[in-house]
MDTraj code that builds the backbone (N, CA, C; nanometers):
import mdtraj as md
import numpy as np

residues = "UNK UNK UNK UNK UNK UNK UNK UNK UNK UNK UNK UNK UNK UNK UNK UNK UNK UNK UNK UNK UNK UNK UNK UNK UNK UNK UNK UNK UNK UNK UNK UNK UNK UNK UNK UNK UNK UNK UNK UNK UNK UNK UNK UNK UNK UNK UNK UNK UNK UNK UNK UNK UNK UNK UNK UNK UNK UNK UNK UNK UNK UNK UNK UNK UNK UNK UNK UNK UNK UNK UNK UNK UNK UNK UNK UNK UNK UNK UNK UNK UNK UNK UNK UNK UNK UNK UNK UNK UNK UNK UNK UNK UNK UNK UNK UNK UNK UNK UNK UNK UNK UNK UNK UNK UNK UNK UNK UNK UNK UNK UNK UNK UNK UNK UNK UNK UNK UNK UNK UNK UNK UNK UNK UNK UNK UNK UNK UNK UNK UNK UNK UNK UNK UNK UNK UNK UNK UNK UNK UNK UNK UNK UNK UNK UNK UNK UNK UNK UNK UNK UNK UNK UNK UNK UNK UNK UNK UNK UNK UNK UNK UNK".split()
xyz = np.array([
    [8.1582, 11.9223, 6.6937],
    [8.2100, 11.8359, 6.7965],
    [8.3214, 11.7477, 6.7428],
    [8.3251, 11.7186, 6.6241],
    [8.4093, 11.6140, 6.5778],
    [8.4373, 11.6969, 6.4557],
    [8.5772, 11.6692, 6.4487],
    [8.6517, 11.7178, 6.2799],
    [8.7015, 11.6018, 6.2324],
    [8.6622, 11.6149, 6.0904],
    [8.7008, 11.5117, 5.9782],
    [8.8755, 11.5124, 5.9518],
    [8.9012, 11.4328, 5.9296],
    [9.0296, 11.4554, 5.8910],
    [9.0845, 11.3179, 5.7757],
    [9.1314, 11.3502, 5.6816],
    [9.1377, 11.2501, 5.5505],
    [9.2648, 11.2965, 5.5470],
    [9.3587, 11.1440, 5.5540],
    [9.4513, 11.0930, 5.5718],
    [9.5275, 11.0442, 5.4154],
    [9.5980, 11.0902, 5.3505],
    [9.6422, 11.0321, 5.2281],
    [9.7891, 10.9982, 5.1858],
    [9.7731, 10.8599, 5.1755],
    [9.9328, 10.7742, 5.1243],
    [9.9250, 10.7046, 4.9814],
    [9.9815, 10.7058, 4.9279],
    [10.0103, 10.6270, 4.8231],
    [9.8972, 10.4996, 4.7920],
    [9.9746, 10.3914, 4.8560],
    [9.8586, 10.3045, 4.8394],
    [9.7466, 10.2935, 4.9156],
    [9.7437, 10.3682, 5.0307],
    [9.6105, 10.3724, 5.1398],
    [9.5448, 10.4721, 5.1548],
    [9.4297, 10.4646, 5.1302],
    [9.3776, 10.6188, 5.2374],
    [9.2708, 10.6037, 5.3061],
    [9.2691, 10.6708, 5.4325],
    [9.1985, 10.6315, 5.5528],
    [9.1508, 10.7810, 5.5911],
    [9.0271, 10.7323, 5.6466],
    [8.9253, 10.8749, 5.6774],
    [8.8856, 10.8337, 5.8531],
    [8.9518, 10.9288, 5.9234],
    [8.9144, 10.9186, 6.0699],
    [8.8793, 11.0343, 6.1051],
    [8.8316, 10.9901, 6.2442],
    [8.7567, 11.0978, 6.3552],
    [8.8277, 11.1169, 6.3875],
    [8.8467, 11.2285, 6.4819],
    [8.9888, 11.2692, 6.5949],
    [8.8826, 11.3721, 6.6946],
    [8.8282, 11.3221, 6.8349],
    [8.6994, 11.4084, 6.8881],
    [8.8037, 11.5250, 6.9273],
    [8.7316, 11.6338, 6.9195],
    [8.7898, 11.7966, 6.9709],
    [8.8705, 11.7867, 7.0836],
    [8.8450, 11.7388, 7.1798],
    [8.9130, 11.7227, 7.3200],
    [9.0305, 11.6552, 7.3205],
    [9.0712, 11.5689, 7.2066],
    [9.1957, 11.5551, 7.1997],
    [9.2745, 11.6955, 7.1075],
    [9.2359, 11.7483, 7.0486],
    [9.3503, 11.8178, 6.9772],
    [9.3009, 11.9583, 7.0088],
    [9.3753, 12.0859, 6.9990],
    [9.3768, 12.1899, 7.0376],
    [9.3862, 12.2454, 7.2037],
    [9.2351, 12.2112, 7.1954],
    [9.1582, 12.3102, 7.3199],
    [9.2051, 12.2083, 7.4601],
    [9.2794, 12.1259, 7.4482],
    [9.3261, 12.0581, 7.5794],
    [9.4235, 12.1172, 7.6710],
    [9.5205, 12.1583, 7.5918],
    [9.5863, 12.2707, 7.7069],
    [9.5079, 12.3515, 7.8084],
    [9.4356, 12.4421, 7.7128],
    [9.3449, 12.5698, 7.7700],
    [9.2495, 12.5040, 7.8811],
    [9.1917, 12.3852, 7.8509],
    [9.1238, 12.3071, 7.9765],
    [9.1880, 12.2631, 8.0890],
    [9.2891, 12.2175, 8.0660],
    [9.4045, 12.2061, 8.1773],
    [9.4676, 12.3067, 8.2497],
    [9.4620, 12.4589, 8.2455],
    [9.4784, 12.5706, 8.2637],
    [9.3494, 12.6085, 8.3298],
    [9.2523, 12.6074, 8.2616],
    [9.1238, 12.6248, 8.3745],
    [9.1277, 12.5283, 8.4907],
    [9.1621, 12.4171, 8.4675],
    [9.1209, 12.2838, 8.5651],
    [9.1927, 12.3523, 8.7229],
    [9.3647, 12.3969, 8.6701],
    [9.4346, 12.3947, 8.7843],
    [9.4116, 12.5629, 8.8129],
    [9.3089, 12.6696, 8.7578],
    [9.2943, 12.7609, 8.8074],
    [9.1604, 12.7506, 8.9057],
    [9.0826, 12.6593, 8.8772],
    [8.9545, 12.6421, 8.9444],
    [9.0101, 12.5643, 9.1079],
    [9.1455, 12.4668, 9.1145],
    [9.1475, 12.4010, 9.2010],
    [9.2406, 12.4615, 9.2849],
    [9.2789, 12.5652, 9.2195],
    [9.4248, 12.6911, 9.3203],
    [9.3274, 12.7902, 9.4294],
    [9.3751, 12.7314, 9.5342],
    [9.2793, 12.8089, 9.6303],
    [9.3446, 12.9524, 9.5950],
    [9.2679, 13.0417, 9.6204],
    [9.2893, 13.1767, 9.5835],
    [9.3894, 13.2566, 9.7024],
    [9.4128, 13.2154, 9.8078],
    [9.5118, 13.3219, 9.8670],
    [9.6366, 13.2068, 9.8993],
    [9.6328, 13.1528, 9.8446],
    [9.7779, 13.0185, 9.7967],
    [9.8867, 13.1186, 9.8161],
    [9.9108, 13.1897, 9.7438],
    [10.0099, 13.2676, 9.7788],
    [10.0913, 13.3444, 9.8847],
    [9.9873, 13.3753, 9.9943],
    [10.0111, 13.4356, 10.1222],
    [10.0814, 13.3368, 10.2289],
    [10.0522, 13.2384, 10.1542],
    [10.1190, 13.1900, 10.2917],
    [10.2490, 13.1885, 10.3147],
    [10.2975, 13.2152, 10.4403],
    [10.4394, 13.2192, 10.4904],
    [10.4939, 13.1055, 10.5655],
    [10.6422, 13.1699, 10.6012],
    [10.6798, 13.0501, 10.7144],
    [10.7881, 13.1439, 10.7986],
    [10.7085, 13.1574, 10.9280],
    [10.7887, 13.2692, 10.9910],
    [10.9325, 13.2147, 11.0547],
    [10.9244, 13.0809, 11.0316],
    [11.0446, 13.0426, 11.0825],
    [11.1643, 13.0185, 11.0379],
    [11.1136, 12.9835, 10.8572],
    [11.2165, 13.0436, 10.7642],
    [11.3008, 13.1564, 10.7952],
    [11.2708, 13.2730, 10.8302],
    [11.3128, 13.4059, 10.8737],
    [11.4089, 13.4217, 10.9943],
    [11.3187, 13.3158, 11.0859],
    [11.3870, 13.3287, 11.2324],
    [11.5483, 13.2432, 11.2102],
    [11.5338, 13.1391, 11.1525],
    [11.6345, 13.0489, 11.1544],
    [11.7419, 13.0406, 11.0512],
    [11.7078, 13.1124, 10.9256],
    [11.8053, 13.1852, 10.7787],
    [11.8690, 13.0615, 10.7333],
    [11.8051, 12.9666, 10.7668],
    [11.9125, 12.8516, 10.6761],
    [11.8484, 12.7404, 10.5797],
    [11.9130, 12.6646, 10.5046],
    [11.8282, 12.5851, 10.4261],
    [11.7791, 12.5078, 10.4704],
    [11.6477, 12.4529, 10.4671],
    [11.6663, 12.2892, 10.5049],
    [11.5989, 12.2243, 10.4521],
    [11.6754, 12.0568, 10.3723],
    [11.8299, 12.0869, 10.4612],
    [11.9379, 12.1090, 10.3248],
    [12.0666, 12.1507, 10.4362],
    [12.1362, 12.2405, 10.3479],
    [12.2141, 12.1219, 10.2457],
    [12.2550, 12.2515, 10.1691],
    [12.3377, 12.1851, 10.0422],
    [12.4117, 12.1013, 10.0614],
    [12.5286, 12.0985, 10.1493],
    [12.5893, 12.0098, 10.1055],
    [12.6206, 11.9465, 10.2948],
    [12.5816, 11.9414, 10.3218],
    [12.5805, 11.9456, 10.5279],
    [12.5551, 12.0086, 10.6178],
    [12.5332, 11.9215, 10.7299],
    [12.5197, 12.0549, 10.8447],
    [12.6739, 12.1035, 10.8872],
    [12.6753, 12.2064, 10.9189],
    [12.7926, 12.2282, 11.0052],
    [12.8233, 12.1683, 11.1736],
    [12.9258, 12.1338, 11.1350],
    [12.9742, 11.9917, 11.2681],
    [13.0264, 12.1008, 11.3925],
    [13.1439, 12.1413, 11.2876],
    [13.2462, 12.2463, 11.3731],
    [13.2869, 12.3717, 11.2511],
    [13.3514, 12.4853, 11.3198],
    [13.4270, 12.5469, 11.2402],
    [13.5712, 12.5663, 11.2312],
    [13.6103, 12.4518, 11.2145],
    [13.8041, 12.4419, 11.2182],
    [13.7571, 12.2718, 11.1794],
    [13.8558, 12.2202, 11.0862],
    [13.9033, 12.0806, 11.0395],
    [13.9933, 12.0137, 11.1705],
    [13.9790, 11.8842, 11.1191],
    [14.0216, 11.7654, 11.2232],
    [14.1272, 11.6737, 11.1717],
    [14.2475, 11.7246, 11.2328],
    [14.3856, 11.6408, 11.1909],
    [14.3722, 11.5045, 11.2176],
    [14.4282, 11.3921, 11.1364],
    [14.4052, 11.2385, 11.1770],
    [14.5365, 11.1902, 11.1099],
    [14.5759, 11.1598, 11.1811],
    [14.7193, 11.0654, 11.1443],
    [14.6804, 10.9453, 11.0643],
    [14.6742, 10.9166, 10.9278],
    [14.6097, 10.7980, 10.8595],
    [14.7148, 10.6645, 10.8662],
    [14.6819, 10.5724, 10.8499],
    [14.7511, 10.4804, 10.8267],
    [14.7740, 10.4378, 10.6908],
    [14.8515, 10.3691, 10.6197],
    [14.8319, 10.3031, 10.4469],
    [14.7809, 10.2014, 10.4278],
    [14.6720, 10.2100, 10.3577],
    [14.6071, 10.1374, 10.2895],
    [14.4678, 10.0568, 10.3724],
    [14.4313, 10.2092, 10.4938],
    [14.3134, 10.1595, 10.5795],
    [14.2350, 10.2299, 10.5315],
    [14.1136, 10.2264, 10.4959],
    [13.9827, 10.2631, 10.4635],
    [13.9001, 10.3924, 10.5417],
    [13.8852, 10.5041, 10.5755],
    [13.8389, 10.5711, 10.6662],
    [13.6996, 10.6267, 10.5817],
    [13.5930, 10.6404, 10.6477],
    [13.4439, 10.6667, 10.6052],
    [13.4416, 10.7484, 10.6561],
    [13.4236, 10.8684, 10.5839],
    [13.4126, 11.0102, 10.6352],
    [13.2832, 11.0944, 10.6285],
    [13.2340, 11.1313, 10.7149],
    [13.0920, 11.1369, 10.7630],
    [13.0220, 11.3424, 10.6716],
    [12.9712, 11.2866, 10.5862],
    [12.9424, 11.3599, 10.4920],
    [12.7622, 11.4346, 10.5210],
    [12.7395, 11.4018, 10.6002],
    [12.6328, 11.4803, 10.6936],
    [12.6477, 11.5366, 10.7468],
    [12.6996, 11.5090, 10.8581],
    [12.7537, 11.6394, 10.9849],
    [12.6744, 11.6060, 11.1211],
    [12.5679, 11.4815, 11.0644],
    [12.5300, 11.4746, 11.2262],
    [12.5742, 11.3331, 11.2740],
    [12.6860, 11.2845, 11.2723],
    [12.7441, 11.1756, 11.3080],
    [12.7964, 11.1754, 11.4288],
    [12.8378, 11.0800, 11.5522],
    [12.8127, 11.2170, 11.6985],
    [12.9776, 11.1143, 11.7033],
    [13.0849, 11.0501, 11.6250],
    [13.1986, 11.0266, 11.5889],
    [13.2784, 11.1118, 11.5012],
    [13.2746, 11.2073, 11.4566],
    [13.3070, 11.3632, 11.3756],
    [13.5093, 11.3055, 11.3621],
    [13.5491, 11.2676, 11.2879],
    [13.4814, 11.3333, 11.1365],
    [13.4387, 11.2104, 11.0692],
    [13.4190, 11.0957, 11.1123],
    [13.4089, 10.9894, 11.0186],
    [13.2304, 10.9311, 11.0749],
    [13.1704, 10.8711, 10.9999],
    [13.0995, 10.8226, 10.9319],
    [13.0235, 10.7244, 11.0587],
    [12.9257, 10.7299, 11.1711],
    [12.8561, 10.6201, 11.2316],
    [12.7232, 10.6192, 11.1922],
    [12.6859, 10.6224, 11.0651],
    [12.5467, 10.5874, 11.0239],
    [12.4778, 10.6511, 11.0664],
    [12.4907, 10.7850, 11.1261],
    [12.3238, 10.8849, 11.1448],
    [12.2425, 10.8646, 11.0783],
    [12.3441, 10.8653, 10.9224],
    [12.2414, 10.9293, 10.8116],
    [12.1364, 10.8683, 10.7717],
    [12.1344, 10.6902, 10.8555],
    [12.0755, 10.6225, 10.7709],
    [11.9128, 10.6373, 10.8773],
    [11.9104, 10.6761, 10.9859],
    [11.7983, 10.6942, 11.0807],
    [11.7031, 10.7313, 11.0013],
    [11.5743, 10.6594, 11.0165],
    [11.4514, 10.6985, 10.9206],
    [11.3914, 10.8343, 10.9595],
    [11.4371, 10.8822, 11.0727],
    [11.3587, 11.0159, 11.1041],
    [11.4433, 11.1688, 11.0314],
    [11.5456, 11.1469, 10.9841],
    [11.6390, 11.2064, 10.9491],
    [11.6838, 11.2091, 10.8230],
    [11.6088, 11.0935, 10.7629],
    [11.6755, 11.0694, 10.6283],
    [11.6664, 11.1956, 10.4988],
    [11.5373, 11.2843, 10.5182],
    [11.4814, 11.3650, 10.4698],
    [11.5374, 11.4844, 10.4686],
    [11.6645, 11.4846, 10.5972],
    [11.7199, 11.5991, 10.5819],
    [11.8821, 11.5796, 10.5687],
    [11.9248, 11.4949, 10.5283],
    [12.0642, 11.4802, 10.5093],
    [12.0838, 11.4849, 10.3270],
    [12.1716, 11.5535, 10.3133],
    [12.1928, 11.5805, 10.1430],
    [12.3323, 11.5118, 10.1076],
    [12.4255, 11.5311, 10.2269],
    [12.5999, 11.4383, 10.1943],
    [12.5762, 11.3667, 10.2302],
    [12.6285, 11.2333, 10.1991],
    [12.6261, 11.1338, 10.2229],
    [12.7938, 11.0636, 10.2557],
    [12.8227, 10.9287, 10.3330],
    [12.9551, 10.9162, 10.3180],
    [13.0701, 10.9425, 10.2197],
    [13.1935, 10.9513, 10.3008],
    [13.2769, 10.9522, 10.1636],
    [13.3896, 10.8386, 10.2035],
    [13.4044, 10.7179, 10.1260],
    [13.5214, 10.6447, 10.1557],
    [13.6813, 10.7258, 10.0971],
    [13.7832, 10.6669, 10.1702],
    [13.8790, 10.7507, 10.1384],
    [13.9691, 10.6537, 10.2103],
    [14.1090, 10.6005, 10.0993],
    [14.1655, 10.4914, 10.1529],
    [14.3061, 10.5354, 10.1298],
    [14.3526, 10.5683, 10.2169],
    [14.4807, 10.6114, 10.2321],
    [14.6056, 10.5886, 10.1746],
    [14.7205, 10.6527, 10.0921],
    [14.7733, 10.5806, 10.0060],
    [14.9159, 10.5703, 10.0857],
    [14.9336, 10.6232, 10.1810],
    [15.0813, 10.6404, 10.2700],
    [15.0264, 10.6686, 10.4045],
    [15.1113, 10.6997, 10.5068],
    [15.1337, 10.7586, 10.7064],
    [15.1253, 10.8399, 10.6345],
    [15.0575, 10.9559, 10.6543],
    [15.0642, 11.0688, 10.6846],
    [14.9588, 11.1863, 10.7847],
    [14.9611, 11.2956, 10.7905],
    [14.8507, 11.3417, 10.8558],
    [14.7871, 11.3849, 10.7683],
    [14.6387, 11.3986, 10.7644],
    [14.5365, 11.4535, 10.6797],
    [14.4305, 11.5308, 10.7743],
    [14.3933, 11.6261, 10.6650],
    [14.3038, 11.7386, 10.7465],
    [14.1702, 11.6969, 10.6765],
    [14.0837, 11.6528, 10.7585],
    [13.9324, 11.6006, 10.7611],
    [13.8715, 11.7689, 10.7940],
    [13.7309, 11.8135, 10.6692],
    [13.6744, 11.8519, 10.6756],
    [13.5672, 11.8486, 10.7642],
    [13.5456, 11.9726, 10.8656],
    [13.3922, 11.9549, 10.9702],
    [13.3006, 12.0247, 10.9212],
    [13.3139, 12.1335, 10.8736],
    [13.2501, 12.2151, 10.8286],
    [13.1257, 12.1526, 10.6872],
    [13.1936, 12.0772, 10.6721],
    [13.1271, 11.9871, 10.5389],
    [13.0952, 12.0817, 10.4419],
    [13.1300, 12.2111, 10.4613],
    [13.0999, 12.2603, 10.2964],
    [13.2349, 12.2769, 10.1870],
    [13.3061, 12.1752, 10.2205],
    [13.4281, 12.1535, 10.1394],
    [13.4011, 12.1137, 9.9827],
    [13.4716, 12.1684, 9.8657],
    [13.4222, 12.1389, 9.7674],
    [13.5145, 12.0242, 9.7028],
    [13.6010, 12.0255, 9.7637],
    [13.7449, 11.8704, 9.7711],
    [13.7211, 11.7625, 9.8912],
    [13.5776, 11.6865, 9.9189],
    [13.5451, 11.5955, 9.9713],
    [13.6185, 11.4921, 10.0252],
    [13.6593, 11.5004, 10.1254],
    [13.6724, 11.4979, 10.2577],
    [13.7578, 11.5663, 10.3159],
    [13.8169, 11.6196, 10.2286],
    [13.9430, 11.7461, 10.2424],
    [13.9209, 11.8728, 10.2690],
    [13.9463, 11.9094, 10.3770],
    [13.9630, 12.0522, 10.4309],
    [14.0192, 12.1548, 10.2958],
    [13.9411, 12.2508, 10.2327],
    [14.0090, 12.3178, 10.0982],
    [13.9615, 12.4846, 10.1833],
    [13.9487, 12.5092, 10.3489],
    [13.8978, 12.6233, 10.3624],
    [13.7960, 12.6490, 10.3636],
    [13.7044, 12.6447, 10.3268],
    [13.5611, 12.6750, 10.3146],
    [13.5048, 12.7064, 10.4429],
    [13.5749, 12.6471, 10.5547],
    [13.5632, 12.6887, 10.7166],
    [13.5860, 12.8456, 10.7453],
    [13.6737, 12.9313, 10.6629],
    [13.6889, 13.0661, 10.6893],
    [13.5860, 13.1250, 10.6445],
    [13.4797, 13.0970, 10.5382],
    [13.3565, 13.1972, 10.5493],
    [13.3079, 13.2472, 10.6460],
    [13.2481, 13.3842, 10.7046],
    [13.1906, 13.4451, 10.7506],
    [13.0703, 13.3700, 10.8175],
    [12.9552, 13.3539, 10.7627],
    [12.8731, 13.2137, 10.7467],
    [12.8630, 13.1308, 10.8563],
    [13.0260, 13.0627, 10.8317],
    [13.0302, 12.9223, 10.8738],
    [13.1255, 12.9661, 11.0287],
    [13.1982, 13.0529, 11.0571],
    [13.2108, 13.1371, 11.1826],
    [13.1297, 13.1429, 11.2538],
    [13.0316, 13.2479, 11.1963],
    [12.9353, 13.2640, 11.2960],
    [12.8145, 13.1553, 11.3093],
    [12.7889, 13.0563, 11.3153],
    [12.7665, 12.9665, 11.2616],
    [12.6911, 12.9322, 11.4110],
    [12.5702, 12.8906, 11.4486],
    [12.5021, 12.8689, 11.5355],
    [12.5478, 12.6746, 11.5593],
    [12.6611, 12.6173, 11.6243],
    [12.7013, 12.4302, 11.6368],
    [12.5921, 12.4109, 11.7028],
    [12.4414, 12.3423, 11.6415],
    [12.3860, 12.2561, 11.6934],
    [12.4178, 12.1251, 11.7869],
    [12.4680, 12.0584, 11.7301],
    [12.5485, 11.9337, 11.8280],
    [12.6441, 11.9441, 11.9061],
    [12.7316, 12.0429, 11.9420],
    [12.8264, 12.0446, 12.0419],
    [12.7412, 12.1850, 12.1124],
    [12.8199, 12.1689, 12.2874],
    [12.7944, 12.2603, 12.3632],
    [12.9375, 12.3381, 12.3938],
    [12.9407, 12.4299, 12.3674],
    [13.0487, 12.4806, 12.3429],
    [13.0539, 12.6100, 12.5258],
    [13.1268, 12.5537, 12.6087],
    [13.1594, 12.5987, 12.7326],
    [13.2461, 12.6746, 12.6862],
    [13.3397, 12.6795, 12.6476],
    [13.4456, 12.7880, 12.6618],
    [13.4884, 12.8390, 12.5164],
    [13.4713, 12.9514, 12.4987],
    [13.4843, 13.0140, 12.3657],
    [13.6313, 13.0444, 12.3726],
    [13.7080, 13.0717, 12.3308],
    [13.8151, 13.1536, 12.3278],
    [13.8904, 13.2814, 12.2675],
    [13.7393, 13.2624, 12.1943],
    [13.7591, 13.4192, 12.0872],
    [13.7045, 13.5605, 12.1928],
    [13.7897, 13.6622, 12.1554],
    [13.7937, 13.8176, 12.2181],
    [13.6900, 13.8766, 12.1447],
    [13.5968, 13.9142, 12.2114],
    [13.5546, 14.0177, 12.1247],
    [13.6084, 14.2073, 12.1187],
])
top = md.Topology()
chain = top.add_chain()
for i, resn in enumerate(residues, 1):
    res = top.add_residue(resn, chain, resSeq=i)
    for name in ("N", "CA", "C"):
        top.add_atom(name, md.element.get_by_symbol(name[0]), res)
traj = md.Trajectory(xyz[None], top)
């Protein structure tokens, strides 16, 4: 039950216990512990809705708002908060969805400040899977993000041919 163990230094030497259950065999007990408490068909379980719906949640880096970017004529040296969730119902900038306690769990972007250094026009990302934050860099032409099921808008008139 107990191993001796004699300890030797120079000027000291000390003779201790060390009980079994601390050294070795503690792993291997901890391995039984969480095999005894793993219900046995743990594994089977599914989620059929994973399947039905094919998307993360929630996703990497936003929801998808729209699929085409949003021109904004900036002003110099004004501040614009650019809405890095996607469920902000002010697109493209920033009215605090994200901060709703029922929601918080599924938002992964978060704002992006962005303070303008001249007039010019700038292309605001909707799509939010831009990898140049808040900047439209394309990422809207994926396949993906096309066919792309817009939760928040109702979209009456399509204009694409099939």
């Amino acid at each position: 039950m107990f191993q001796w163990v004699q300890v030797a230094q120079p000027a000291l030497r000390l003779v201790g216990v060390i009980p079994r259950s601390l050294s070795l065999s503690a792993p291997s007990s901890a391995k039984r512990w969480t095999k005894k408490t793993r219900i046995p068909f743990e594994d089977q379980f599914h989620n059929p809705v994973n399947e039905v719906y094919g998307h993360r949640i929630p996703p990497d880096k936003g929801h998808v708002y729209d699929n085409k970017p949003f021109k904004v004529a900036v002003q110099k040296h004004r501040v614009y908060t650019w809405c890095g969730c996607g469920l902000s119902h002010s697109q493209p900038f920033c009215d605090d969805s994200h901060r709703n306690r029922y929601i918080q769990g599924m938002v992964q972007g978060g704002p992006v400040k962005y303070v303008a250094t001249e007039d010019k026009d700038v292309w605001f990302c909707n799509c939010k899977q831009t990898a140049h934050r808040p900047f439209c860099d394309g990422s809207h032409r994926a396949q993906e993000i096309q066919e792309a099921h817009l939760e928040g808008k109702v979209l009456i008139f399509n204009p694409k041919r099939s």
